[in-house]
VOGU-3710 file (C-alpha; in Angstrom, 3 decimals, decimal comma):
1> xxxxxxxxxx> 0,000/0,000/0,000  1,292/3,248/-1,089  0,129/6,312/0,768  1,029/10,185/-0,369  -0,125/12,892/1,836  -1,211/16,277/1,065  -1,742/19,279/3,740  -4,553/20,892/2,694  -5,068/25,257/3,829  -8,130/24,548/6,036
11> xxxxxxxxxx> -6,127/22,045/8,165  -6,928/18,841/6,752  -4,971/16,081/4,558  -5,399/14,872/1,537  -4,616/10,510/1,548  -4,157/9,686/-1,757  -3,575/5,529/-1,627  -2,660/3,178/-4,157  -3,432/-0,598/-3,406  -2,472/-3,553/-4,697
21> xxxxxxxxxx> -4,923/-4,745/-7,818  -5,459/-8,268/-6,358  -7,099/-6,945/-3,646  -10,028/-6,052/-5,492  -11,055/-9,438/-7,052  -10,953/-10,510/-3,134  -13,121/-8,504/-2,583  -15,732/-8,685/-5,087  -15,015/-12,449/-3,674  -16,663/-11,373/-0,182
31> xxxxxxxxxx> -19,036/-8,580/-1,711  -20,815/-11,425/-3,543  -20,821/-13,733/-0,409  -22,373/-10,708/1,424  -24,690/-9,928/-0,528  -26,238/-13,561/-1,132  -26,521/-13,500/2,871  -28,461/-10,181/2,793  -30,376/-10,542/-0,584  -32,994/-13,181/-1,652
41> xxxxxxxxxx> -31,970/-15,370/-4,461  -33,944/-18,214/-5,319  -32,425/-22,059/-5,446  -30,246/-20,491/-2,639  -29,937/-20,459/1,206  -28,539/-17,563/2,693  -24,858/-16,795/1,643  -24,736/-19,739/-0,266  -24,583/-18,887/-4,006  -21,618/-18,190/-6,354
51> xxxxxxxxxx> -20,304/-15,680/-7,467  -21,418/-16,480/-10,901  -25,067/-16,465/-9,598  -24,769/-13,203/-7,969  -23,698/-11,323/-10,866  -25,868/-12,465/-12,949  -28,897/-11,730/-10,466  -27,636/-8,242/-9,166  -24,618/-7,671/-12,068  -21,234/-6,065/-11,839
61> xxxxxxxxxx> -21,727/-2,258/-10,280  -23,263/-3,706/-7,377  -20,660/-6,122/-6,484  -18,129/-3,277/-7,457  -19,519/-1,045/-5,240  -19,718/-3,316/-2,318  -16,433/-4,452/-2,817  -14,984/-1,019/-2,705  -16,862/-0,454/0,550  -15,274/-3,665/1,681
71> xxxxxxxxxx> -11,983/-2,088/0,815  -12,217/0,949/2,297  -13,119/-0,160/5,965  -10,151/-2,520/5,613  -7,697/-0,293/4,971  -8,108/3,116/6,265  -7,072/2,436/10,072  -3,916/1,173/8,425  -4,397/4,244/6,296  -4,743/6,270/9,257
81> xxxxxxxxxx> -2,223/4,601/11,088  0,795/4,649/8,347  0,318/8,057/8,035  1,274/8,850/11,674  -1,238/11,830/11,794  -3,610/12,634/14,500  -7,021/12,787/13,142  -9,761/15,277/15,115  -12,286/12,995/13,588  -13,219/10,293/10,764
91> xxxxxxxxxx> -12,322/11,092/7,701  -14,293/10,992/3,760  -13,308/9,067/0,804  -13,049/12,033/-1,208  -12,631/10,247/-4,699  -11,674/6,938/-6,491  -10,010/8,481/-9,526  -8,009/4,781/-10,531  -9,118/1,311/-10,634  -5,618/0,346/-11,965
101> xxxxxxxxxx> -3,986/0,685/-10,191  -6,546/0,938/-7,376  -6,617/4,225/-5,867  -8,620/5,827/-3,255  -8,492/9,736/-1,907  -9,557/10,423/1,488  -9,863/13,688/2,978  -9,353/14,114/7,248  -9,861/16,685/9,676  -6,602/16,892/11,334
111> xxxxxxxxxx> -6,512/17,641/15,271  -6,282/21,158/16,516  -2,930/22,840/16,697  -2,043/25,677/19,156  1,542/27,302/19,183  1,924/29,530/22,096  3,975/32,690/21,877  5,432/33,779/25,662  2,612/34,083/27,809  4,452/33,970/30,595
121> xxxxxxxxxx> 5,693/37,448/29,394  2,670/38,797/29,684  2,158/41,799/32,281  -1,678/43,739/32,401  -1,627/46,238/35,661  -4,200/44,924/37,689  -6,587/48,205/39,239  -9,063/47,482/40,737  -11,811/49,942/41,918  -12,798/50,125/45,405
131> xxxxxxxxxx> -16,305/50,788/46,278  -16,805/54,246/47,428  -19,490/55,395/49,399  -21,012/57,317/46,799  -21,840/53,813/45,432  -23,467/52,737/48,342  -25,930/55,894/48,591  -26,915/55,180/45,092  -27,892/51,762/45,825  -29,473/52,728/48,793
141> xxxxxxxxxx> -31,629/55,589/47,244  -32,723/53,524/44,421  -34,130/51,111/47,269  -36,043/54,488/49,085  -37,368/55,215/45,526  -38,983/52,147/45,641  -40,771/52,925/48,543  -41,976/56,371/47,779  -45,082/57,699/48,501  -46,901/60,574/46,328
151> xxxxxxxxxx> -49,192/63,352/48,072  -50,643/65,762/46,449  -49,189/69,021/46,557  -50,675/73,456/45,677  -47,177/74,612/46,423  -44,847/75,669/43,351  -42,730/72,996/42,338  -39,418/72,382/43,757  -36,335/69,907/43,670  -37,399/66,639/44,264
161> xxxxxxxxxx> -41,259/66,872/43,209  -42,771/64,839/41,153  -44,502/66,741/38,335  -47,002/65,024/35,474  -46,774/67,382/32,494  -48,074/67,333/29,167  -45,067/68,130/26,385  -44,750/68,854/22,492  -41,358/70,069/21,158  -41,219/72,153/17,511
171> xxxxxxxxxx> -38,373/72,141/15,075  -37,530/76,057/14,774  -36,281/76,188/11,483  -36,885/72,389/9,499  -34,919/71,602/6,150  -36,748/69,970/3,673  -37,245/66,190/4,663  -37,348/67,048/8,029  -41,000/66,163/10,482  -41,729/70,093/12,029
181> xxxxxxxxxx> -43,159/68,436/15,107  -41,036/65,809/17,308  -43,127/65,427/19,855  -47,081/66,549/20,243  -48,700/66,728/23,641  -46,734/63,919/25,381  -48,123/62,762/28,928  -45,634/62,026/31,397  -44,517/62,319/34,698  -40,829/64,108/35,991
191> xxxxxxxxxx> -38,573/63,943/39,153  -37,523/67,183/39,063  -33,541/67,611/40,147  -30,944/69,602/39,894  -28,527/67,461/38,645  -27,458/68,251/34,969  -24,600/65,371/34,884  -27,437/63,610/34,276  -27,150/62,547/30,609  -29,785/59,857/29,999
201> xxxxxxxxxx> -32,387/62,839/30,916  -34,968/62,583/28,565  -35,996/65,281/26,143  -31,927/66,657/27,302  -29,864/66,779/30,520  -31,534/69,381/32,864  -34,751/69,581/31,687  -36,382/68,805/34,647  -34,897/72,269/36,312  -37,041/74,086/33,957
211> xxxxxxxxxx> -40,497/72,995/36,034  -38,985/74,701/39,071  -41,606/77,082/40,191  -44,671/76,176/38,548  -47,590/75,522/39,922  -50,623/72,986/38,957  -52,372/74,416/35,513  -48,952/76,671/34,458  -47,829/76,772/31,015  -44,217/77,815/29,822
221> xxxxxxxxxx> -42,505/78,216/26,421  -38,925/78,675/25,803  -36,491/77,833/23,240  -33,414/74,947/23,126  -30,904/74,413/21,194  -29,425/70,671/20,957  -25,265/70,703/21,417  -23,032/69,626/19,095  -22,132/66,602/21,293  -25,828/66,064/21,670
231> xxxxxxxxxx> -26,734/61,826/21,947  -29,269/62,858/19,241  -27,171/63,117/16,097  -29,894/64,174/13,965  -30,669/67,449/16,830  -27,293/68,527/17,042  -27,321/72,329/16,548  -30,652/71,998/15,744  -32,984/75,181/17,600  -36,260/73,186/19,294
241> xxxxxxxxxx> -39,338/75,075/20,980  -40,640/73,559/24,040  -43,890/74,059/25,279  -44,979/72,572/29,035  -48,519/71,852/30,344  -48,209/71,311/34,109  -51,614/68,896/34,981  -50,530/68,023/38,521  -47,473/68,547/41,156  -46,823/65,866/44,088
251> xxxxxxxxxx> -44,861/65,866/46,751  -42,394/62,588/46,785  -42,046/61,436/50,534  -39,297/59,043/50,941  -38,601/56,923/53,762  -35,337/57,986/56,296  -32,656/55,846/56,347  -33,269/53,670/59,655  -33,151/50,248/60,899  -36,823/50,083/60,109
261> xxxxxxxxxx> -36,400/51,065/56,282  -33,500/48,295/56,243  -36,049/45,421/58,036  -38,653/47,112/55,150  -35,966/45,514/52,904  -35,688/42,367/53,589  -35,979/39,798/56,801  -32,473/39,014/57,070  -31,422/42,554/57,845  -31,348/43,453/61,142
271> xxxxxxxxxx> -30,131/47,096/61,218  -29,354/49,873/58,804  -25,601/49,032/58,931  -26,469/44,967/57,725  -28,045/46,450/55,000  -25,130/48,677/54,049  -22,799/45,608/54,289  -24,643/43,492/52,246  -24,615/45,979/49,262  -21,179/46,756/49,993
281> xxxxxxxxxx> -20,422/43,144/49,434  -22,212/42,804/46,898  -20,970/45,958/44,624  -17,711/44,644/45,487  -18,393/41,134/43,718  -20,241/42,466/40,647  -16,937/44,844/40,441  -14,700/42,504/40,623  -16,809/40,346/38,424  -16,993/42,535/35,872
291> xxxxxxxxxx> -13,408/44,335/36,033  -11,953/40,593/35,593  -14,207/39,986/32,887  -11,831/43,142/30,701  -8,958/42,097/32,633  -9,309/38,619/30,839  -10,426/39,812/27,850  -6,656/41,978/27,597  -4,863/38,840/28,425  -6,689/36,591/25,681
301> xxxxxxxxxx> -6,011/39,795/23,047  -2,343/39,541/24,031  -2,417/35,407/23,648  -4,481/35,586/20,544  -1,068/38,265/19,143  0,974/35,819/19,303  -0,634/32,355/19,353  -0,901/30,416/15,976  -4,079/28,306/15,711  -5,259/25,796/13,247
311> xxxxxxxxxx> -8,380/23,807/13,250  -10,130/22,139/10,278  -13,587/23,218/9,474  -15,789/20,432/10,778  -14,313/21,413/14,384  -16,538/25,150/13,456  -18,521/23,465/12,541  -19,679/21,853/15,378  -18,952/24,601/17,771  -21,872/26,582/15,519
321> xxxxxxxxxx> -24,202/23,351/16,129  -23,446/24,242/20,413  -24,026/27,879/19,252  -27,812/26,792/17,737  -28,349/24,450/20,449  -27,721/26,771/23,187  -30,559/29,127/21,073  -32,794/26,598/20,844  -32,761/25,826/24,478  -32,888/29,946/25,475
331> xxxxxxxxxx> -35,814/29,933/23,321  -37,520/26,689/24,889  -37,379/28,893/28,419  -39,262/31,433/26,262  -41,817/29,038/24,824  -40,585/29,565/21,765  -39,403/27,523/19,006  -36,525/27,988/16,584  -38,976/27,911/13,676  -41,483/30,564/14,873
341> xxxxxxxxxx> -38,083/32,204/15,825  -36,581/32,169/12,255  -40,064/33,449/10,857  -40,083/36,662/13,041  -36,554/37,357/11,963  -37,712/36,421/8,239  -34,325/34,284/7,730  -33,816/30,843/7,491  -31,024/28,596/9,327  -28,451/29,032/6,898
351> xxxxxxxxxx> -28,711/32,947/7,479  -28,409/31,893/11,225  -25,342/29,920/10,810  -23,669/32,135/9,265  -24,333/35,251/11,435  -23,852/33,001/14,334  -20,248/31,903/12,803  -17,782/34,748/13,673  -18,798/33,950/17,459  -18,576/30,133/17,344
361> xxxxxxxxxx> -14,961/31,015/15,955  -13,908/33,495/18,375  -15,171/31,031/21,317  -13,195/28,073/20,100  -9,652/30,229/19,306  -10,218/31,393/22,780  -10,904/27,497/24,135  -8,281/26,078/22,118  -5,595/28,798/23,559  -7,003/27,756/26,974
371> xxxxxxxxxx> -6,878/24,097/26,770  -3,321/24,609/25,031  -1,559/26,088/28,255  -4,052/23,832/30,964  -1,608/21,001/29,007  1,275/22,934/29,347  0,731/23,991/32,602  -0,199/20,376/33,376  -3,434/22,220/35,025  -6,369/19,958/35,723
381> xxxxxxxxxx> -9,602/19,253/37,753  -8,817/17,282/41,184  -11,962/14,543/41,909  -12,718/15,880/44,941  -13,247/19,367/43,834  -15,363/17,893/40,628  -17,506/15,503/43,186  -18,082/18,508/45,478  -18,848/20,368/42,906  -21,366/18,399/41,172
391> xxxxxxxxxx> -22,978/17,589/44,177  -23,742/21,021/45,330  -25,394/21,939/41,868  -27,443/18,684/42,219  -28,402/19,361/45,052  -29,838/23,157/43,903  -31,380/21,446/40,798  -33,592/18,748/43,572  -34,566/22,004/45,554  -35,273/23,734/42,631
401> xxxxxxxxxx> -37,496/20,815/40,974  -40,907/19,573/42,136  -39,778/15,765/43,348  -41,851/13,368/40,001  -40,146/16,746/37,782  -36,723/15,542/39,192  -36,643/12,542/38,910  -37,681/12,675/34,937  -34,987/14,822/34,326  -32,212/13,671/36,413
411> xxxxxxxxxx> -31,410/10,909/34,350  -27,712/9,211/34,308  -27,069/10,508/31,152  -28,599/14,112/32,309  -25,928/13,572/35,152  -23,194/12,586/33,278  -23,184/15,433/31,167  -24,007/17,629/33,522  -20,689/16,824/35,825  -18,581/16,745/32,062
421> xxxxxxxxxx> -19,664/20,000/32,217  -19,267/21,204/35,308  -15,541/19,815/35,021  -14,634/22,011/31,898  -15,715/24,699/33,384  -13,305/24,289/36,569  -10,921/23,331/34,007  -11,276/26,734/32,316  -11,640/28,793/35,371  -8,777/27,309/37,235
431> xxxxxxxxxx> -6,430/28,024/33,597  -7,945/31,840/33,874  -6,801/32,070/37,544  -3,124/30,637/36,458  -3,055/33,340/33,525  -4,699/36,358/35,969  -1,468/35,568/38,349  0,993/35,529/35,342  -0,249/38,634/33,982  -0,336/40,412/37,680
441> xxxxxxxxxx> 3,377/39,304/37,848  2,096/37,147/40,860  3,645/33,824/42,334  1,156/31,333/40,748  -1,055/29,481/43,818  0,187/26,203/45,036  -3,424/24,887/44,040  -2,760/25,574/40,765  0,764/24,261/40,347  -0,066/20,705/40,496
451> xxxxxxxxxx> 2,578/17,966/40,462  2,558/15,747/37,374  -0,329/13,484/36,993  -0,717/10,070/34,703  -3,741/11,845/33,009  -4,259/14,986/31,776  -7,989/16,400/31,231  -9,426/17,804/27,676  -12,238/18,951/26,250  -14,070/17,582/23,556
461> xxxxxxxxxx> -17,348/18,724/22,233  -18,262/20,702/25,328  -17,064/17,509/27,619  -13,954/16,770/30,007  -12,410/13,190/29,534  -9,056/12,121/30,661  -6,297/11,118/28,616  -3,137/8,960/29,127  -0,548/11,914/29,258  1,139/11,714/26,575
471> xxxxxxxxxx> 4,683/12,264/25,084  5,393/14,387/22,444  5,803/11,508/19,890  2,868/11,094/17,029  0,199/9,388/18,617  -0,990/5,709/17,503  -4,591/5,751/16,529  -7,356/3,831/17,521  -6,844/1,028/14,308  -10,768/0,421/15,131
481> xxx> -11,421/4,671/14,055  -14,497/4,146/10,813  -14,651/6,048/7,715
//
């Protein structure tokens, strides 16, 4: 057998094998035997007739055609395993340009390949903010607006009334194209403050100020003129007229900041100052949270500069199917399917696929970088920490779950891939806490600098499995791995 192998742009090889012509009339040999076992042919038990009979009955393309299928599950584990390549998963028989001599092309999907540049190089000043207590008053104010009370009010308005208004605004001078009126006698209700930082104040920042003073039944007029670094692009520089209808004034009442407004809160707080923990605690978490969340996003920028990936396209492939799956079951929370989906979005699945692509492909460089240094790191997921692990989230999913609801969904294979999962995540998170302490130019954590193990942990198709570790030496494949 004669094999000649091609490296193909999109990470895949081209077989092209020549093998001996006397291996085809052996085969046609067995492809008629099989097919007398599998086919009816009268005078004839089962496997019984020759080959003479089974040619004539079902002729020479079908025999052919079976003995070429014969062939090719003979020989392409030797195939595979001549080649010395590492295969991400089975191959096609691309072509049969020759029957003499007898020649077969197969294409295969080669395994991923990550070269790292010097992460260890990498240095990202870690800052994070601390929580000031201007963050805390916010938090707790927005909790007193929730518990504010209206009363009616005949005094002129003032800072921190609520007034409901009726509102039209009037293009000054409109340019052809342009709608005179933006707005026509708009009901709504306004907090009036003084704060003009306030950008996300709606018709502009400060509007509110202008209601100071009135009094139930007023009217005013005046005139406004959008900035140039107006949010509004199409009102920048433009000159407005407002007009206001005050309809009612009322005074907002909120409650003091006491022990009793924190118990108002919730049960578990005891005083004002458990309440002001908690949220401190808390701002702190979604800070750090979210501060690590850029943080890792710089260092996977700087790995992504240097780092030279290959994959072949059936592995994007099926990181777009998880993409599509994971929609489908977002949707099924929404009692929605992906057909009435596609139909409000008026595209079809193709369409989907390929807007969902470019994210599928930026998750897998990212995973593949990841997995990359958890193997050169020797990084992995310990069995206690995975059993701990898994227990704890099954035992949130049984409180969660009526008890008949339970047990029809925790199934063993429910559990299994639930803990698979749970075990690439650790994998990832604990690779993310080794890069966070390079990059901070910190001594990595004993936790994470494990001593060598005999297996090392992967992740295929969303799942952890362990491997022998191996050496770097070309793997032997499986000779049972199917076209």
């Amino acid at each position: 057998m004669n094999i000649e192998q091609n490296i193909l742009e999109d990470h895949q090889v081209k077989l092209t094998v020549q093998v001996e012509t006397s291996k085809l009339d052996e085969a046609k040999q067995r492809a008629a035997r099989h097919i007398s076992q599998h086919k009816k042919i009268a005078g004839f038990r089962p496997g019984k007739a020759p080959y003479a009979i089974v040619l004539r009955n079902y002729g020479e393309e079908t025999i052919l055609e079976e003995a070429l299928d014969i062939i090719v599950k003979d020989i392409y584990p030797k195939v595979i395993e001549e080649s010395k390549i590492k295969p991400y998963g089975p191959g096609a028989l691309e072509s049969m340009p020759k029957l003499d001599p007898l020649t077969f092309e197969f294409i295969v999907p080669l395994e991923p390949e990550v070269i790292l540049g010097d992460y260890q190089q990498i240095r990202i000043p870690y800052k994070l903010k601390s929580i000031s207590k201007k963050d805390i008053n916010k938090v707790l104010d927005d909790l007193r607006e929730r518990q504010v009370v209206l009363e009616p009010s005949e005094q002129p308005a003032k800072e921190g009334d609520q007034a409901f208004i009726k509102l039209s605004i009037l293009r000054l001078h409109p340019v052809e194209g342009e709608i005179p009126s933006l707005v026509k006698d708009r009901r709504m209700p306004v907090v009036i403050s003084s704060k003009t930082e306030d950008k996300n104040e709606w018709p502009f920042p400060g509007f509110s100020m202008h209601l100071i003073g009135l009094r139930n039944g007023d009217e005013k007029a005046f005139q406004y003129i959008y900035p140039e670094n107006s949010d509004y692009k199409e009102l920048r520089g433009k000159e407005t007229d407002i007009q206001i209808t005050v309809e009612e004034i009322k005074k907002r009442i909120l409650p003091d900041l006491t022990d009793e407004f924190a118990q108002s809160v919730g049960e578990q707080y005891e005083n004002l100052e458990s309440l002001t923990d908690d949220i401190r605690k808390s701002l702190e978490r979604q800070s750090k949270e979210d501060y690590d969340n850029h943080y890792n996003e710089k260092i996977m920028h700087e790995l992504l500069k240097e780092a030279v990936i290959k994959y072949p396209p059936q592995m994007l492939d099926r990181e777009t199917d998880l993409f599509v799956e994971q929609l489908e079951n977002r949707l099924s929370q929404q009692k929605m399917d992906m057909e009435t989906y596609l139909k409000m979005r008026k595209i079809d699945m193709n369409a989907l696929r390929t807007e969902i692509k470019p994210q599928a492909e930026d998750r897998l460089r990212h995973t593949l970088v990841l997995l990359e240094i958890a193997r050169a790191e020797n990084i992995h997921v310990e069995n206690n920490e995975l059993e701990t692990e898994s227990m704890r989230t099954l035992d949130d999913l049984g409180r969660m779950m009526p008890a008949d609801k339970a047990r029809k969904t925790l199934t063993n294979e429910f559990v299994r891939g639930m803990i698979s999962n749970i075990g690439a995540d650790l994998l990832v998170r604990h690779t993310w806490e080794y890069l966070e302490a390079v990059a901070r130019g910190e001594k990595v954590s004993q936790q994470i600098e494990t001593q060598p193990s005999e297996t090392i942990q992967e992740i295929q198709d969303g799942q952890i499995i362990e491997k022998p570790k191996k050496k770097k030496t070309n793997r032997k494949v499986d000779k049972n791995e199917s076209i």
